[in-house]
C-alpha positions in Angstrom: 70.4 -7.8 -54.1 68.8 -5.5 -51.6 64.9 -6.2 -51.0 62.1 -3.0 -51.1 61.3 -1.8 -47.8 59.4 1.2 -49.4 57.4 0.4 -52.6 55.7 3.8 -53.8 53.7 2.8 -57.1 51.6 4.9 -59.3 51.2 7.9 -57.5 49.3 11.3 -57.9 49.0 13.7 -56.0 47.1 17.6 -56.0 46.5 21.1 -54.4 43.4 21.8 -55.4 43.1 22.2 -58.9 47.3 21.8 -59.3 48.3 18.4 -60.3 52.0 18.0 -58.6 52.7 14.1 -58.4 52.3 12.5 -61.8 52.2 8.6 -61.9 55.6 8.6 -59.8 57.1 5.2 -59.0 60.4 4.9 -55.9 61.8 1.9 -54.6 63.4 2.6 -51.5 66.0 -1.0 -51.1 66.1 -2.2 -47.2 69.1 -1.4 -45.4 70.6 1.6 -48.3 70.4 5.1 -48.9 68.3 6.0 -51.8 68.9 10.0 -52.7 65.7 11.4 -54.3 67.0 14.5 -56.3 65.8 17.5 -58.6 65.9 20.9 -59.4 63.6 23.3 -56.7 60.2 23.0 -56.9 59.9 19.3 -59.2 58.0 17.4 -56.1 60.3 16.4 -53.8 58.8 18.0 -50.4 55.7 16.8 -51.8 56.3 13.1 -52.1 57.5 13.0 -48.6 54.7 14.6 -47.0 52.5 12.1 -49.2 54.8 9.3 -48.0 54.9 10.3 -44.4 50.7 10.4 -44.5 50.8 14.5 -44.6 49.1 15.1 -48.0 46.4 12.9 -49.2 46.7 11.0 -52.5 44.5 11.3 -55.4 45.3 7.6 -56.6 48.6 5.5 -56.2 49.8 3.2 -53.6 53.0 3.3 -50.5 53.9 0.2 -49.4 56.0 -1.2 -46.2 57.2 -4.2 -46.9 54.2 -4.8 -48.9 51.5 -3.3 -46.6 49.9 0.0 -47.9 50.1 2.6 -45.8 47.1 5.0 -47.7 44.7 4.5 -44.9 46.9 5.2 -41.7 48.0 8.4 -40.8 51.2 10.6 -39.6 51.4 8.8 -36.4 50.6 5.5 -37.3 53.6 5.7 -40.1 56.0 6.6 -37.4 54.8 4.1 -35.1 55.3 1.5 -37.9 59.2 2.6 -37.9 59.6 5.2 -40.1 61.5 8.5 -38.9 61.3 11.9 -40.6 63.2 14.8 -40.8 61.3 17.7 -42.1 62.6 20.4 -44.4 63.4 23.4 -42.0 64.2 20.8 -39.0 60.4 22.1 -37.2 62.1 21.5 -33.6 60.4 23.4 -30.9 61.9 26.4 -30.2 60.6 26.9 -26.5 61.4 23.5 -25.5 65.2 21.9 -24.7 66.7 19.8 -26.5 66.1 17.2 -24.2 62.3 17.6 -24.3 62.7 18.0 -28.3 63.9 14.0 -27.9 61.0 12.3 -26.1 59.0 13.7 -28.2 60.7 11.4 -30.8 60.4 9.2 -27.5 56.6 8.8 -27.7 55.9 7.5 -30.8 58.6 4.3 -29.9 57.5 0.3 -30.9 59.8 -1.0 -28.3 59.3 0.9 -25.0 61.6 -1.4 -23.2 64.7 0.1 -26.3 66.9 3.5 -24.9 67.9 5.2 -27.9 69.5 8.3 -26.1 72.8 6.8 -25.7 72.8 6.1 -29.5 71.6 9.4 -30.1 74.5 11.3 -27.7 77.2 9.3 -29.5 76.2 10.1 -33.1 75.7 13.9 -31.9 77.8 14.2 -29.1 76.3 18.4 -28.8 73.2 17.4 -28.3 74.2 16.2 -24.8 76.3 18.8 -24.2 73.3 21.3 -24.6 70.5 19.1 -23.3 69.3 22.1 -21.5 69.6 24.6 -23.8 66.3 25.6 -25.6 66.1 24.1 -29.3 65.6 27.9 -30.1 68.8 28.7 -29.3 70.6 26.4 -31.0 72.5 27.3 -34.4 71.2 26.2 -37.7 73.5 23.3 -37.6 72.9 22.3 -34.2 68.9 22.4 -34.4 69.4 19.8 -37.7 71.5 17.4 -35.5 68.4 17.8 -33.0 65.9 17.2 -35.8 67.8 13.8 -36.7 68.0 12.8 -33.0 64.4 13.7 -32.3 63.5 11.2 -35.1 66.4 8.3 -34.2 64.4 8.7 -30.9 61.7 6.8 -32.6 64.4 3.9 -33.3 63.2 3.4 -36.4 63.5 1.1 -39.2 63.7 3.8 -41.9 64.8 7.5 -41.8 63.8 10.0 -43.9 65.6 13.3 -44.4 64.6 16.5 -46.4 67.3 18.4 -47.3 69.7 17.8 -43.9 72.2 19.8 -45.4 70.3 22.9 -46.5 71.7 26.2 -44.8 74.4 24.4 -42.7 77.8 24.9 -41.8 80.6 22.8 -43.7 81.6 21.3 -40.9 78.0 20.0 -39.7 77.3 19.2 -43.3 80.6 16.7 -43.2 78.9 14.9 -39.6 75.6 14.5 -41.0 77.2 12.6 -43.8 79.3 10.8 -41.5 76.5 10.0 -39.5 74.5 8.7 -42.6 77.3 6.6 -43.8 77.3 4.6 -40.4 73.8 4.5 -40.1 73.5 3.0 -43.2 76.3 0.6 -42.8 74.4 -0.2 -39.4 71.2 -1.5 -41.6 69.0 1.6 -41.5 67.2 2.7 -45.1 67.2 5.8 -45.3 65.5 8.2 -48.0 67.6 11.6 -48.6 66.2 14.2 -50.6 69.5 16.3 -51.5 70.5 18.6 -54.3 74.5 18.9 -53.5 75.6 16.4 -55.8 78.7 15.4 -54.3 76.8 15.3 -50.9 74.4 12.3 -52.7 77.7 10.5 -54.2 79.0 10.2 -51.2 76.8 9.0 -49.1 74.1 7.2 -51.0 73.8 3.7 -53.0 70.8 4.9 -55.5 69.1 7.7 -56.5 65.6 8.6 -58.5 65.2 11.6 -59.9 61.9 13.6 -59.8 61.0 16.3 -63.1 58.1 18.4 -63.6 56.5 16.1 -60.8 57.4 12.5 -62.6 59.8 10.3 -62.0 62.3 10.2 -65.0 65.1 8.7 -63.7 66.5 5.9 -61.3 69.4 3.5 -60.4 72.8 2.8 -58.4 74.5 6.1 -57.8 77.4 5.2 -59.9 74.9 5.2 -63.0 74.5 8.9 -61.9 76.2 9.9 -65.3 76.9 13.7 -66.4 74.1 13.1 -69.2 71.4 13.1 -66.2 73.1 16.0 -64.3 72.9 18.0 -67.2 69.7 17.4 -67.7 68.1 16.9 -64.6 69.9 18.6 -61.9 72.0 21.8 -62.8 70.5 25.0 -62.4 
């Protein structure tokens, strides 16, 4: 049985006077692909940006491989090895898509590591349009770039917000191939995803998020059309 890498106990979380993140409690298990999944607007964006050091908690804790993380920010998370894909990609639209990668470069453990051939074989584009500006890539395209800015980092963990929101069919079938072997290769990774059949097919476990709680977790095939129902269909 797969060991925690992330460990995300008791947490809450507010805007202001807005209480968003109620008590939630995620296991993330080392080396699979957790999907975290919900209807729009349950807390999903949220508990990433708390987990990637974005928001600040009200009480709660995040631990890597048993070390909380509440004191260390953004960069400090990445620099620890965990990569993150932000909803709407964020790439930088004036630079190139080569200069979009070592940005991801920067923030590496192991300087003496080169990622980019990894990168160029998962997203074989991205070298075909290394000088191309980010902003004038498709929708598609810019997500591959967002995932090879953060692989840059090499890290341990990658987490994705909703990879597959707005793309093409055919990019949203080699993201999920490139999930699949990236898992298979070791990586955790932490997918928040609403297509359903998406999540089935490339993830081991899920949690479900409602109303800003955590309500429901497990292996994917204990993703049963009671939960669905309940949880997930608009």
């Amino acid at each position: 049985m797969a060991s925690d890498l992330i460990r995300i106990e008791g947490l809450n979380q507010s805007y202001g006077e807005s209480h968003t993140l109620w008590d939630v409690e995620l296991s993330v298990a080392a080396g699979q692909l957790t999907c975290l999944m919900g209807r729009n607007g349950v807390g999903k964006t949220t508990l990433l940006k708390a987990l990637m050091g974005l928001l600040a908690l009200d009480s709660g804790k995040i631990l890597l491989r048993d070390k909380d993380l509440a004191t260390l920010g953004p960069e400090m998370r990445a620099h620890l090895g965990i990569g993150y894909v932000p909803q709407g990609r964020e790439i930088f639209p004036q630079l190139t898509v080569r200069e979009n990668i070592e940005i991801g470069l920067l923030s590496r453990r192991d300087k003496s590591k080169n990622p980019l051939d990894k990168i160029y074989s998962l997203f074989p584009v991205l070298k075909e349009m290394l000088h191309r500006r980010g902003g004038d890539l498709s929708g598609g395209q810019q997500q591959q770039l967002a995932i090879g800015r953060a692989l840059a980092l090499d890290p341990d963990m990658l987490v994705l917000d909703e990879p597959t929101e707005g793309i093409q069919p055919n990019i949203i079938t080699q993201i999920g191939d490139v999930l699949v072997q990236l898992q298979e290769e070791g990586m955790t990774i932490l997918l928040v995803e609403q297509k359903l059949k998406f999540a089935r097919r490339v993830g081991q476990n899920f949690c479900i998020l409602d109303r800003g709680r955590s309500v429901a977790n497990g292996k994917m095939e204990e993703l049963n059309d009671e939960l669905v129902s309940r949880y997930l269909v608009v």
